[in-house]
N, C-alpha and C positions, 0 to 999 in steps of 0.2 A: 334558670338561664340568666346571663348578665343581658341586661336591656338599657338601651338607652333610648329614653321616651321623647316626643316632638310633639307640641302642640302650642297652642295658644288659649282660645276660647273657654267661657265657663263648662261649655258641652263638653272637653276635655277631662276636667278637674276631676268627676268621679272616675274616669278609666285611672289615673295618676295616683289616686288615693287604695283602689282595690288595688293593684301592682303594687303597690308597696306595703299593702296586709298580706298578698302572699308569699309564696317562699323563694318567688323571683328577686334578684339584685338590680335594683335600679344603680346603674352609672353613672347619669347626669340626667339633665332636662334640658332640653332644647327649644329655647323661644323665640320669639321676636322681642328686639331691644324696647325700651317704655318711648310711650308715643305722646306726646303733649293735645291734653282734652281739656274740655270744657273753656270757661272765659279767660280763665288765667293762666290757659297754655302752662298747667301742672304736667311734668312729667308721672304717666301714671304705669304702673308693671303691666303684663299681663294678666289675665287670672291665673294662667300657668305658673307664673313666674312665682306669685305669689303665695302659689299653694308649694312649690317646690320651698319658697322661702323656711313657709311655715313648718315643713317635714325633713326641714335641714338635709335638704340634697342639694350637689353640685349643678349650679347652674350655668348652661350657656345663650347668651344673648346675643344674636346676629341676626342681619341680614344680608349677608356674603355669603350665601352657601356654596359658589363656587370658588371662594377665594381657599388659596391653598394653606394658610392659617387653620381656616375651619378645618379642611380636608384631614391635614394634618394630628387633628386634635380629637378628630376623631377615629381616626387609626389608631392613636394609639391607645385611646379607650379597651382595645379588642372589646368590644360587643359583640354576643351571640345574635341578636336580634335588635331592627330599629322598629319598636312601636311607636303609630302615627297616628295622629287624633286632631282632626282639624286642624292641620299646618298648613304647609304650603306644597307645590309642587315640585318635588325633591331632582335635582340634578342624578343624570345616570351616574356620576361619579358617588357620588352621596351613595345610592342606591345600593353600587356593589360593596359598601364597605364592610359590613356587617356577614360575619360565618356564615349564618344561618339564611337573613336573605332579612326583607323588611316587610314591615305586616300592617295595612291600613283598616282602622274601624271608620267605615263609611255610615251614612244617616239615607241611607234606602236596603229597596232589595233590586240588587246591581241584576240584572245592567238597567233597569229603569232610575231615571233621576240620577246619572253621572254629572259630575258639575261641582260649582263651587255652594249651593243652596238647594240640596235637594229638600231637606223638611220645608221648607218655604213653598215650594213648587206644590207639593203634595197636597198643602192648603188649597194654596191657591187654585189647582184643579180639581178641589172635591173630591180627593179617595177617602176612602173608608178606612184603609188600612194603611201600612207602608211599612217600615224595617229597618232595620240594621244588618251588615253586611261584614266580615273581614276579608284581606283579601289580599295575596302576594304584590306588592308595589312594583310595577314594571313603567318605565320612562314613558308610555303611552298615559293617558290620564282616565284612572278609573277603567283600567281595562284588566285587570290582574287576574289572576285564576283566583276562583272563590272562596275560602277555607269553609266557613260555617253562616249562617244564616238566622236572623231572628224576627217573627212578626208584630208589628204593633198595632193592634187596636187605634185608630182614631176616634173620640169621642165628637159628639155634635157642638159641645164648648171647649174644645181643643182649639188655642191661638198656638203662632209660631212658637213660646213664650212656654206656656203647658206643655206641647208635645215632644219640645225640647231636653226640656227637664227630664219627662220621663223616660223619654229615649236615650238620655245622657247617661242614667245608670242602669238602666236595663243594657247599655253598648259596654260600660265596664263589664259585667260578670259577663258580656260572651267575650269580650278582648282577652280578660285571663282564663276563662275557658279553652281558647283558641291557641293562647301561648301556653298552656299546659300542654296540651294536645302535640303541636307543634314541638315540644321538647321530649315529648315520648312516642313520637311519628305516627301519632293516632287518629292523623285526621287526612281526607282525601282532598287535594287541590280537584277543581273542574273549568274548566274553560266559560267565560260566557259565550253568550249569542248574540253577537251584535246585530242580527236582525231586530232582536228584542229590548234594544236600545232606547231611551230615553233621555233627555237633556233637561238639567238645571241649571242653567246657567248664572251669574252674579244678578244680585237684585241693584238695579242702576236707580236713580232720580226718575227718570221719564215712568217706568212699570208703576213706581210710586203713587201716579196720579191717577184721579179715577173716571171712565167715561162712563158718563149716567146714561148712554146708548143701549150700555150693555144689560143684561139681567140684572135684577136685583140680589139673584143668589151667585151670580160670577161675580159682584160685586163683595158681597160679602163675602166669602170665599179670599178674594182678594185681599179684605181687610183682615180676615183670621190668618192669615201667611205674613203681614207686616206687623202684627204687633207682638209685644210692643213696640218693638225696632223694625225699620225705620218710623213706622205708620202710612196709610195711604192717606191721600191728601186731595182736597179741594178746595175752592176760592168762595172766600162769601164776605161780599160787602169789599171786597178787594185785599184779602186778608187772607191767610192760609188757614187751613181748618184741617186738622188730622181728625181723622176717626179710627177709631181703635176696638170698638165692640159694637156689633148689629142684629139684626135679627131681621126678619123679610115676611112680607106676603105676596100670594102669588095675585093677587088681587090688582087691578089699577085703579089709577084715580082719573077725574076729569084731567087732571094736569098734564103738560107738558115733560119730557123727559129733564132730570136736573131742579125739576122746581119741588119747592117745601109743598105738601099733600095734606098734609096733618100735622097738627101740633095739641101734644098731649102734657098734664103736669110732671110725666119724668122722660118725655121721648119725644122726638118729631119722625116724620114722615118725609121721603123724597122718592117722587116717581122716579122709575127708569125708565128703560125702555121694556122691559117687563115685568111685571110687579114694583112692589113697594119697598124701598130699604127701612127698616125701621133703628133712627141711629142711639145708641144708650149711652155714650162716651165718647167724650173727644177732649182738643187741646186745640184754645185759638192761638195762632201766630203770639209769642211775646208772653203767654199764661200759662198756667198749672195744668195740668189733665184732669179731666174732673166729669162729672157724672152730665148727662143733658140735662139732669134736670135744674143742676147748679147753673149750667149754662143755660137755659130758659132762663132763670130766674134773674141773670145780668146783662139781656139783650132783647130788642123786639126783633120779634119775628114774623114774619106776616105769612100766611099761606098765598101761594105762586112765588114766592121770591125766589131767584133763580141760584144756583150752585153752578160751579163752573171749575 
């Protein structure tokens, strides 16, 4: 089938690379234009863009998707099918353009974890498992009739970061799975059940930070859903303090919720409100990210000092 592919994200790149080992026709690539990061306000590609770059396919860069330019430019593409991989929320005009109709690889098993973050959520609530979904794209968000379905394994050292990855090329080979299928009518659409509905909504600043109220395993939980990106965050010494790897007991301390419990040669200790977080890695405001126990070894720490 001729395809023309939409994404952005590195979680895109292997669906973009397996479609173009099989015997489908990529048309173009559809991304968002480069966006100025880091300090020197470098314009930098997408990952998309950049993989398209490297595979010598035609690229389109916009953020008009309703401007009748794009409209335009994609009609006359005729594309059988729009494969969609972590883009954005396609206009009903966009939607109908495509013969065949448009086909989302989502990061759950739909309808749970609709949204713009669902693997983030999945952490962050402690499942065991979660998935990959394809799914007919209809102007509602994430409500498409379902094509096929994949389960994934969460492991106990699974970050945002690992589960991604692997979700990223495990969602390739069900996308071209799905667009085989889809070109020889061998696969059944099904309706979901929005009884059975779940939301992930975008991770903002404020979910970022952490309330040492909560458990120590919602905490951690927490902090395996942000890293590496953005990281959860708290204040010490009046300084920002990401942590990015933990581990917990269910145990308390005499302490206070928020204060340091324990301090060990490569980890510390902070009650919460229920058990212990034990933290392994972080990054202070302005430094490197780096192991706790490098950060021991460049601050005093007292036990009760408070986090916040």
């Amino acid at each position: 089938m001729k395809i023309v592919f939409m994404g952005n994200p590195q979680f895109a790149v292997p669906s973009l690379r397996k479609l173009v080992e099989s015997d489908h026709d990529i048309l173009s690539v559809v991304t968002n234009p480069p966006k100025p990061a880091g300090r020197g306000k470098q314009l930098i590609k997408s990952p998309v863009a950049e993989c398209a770059k490297e595979l010598n396919l035609p690229i389109i860069e916009t953020d008009e998707l309703k401007s009748e330019n794009f409209l335009h430019t994609l009609r006359d593409l005729n594309g059988d099918v729009f494969a969609v991989v972590a883009y954005r929320i396609l206009p009903k005009k966009v939607i109908n353009i495509p013969l065949k109709g448009a086909i989302n690889l989502h990061g759950s098993l739909l309808p749970k974890y609709r949204g713009a973050a669902p693997i983030q959520w999945a952490l962050i609530n402690g499942e065991n498992e979660t998935g990959l979904t394809t799914f007919i794209i209809q102007p509602k968000v994430d409500k498409g009739n379902i094509l096929l379905q994949k389960t994934i394994k969460i492991d106990q050292d699974d970050n945002y970061g690992s589960l991604a990855e692997k979700m990223s090329h495990t969602g390739a080979e069900l996308l071209v799975n799905t667009v085989d299928r889809f070109e020889s009518e061998n696969v059944e659409q099904y309706n979901q059940l929005d009884s059975n509905a779940t939301l992930a909504p975008k991770i903002t600043p404020a979910l970022t930070n952490i309330s040492w109220e909560k458990s120590a395993k919602e905490i951690h939980n927490l902090i395996r859903g942000l890293a590496p990106f953005p990281g959860a965050r708290t204040v010490l010494d009046s300084k920002t303090l990401k942590i990015f790897k933990t581990k917990y007991i269910e145990e308390n301390s005499t302490n206070n919720s928020g204060e340091i419990s324990n301090i060990g040669k490569d980890s510390f200790n902070v009650q919460t409100g229920k058990g212990q977080l034990i933290v392994l890695e972080v990054q202070v405001e302005g430094k490197r990210r780096m192991s706790a126990g490098d950060f021991l070894r460049g601050v005093q720490l007292d036990i009760g000092k408070n986090l916040n």
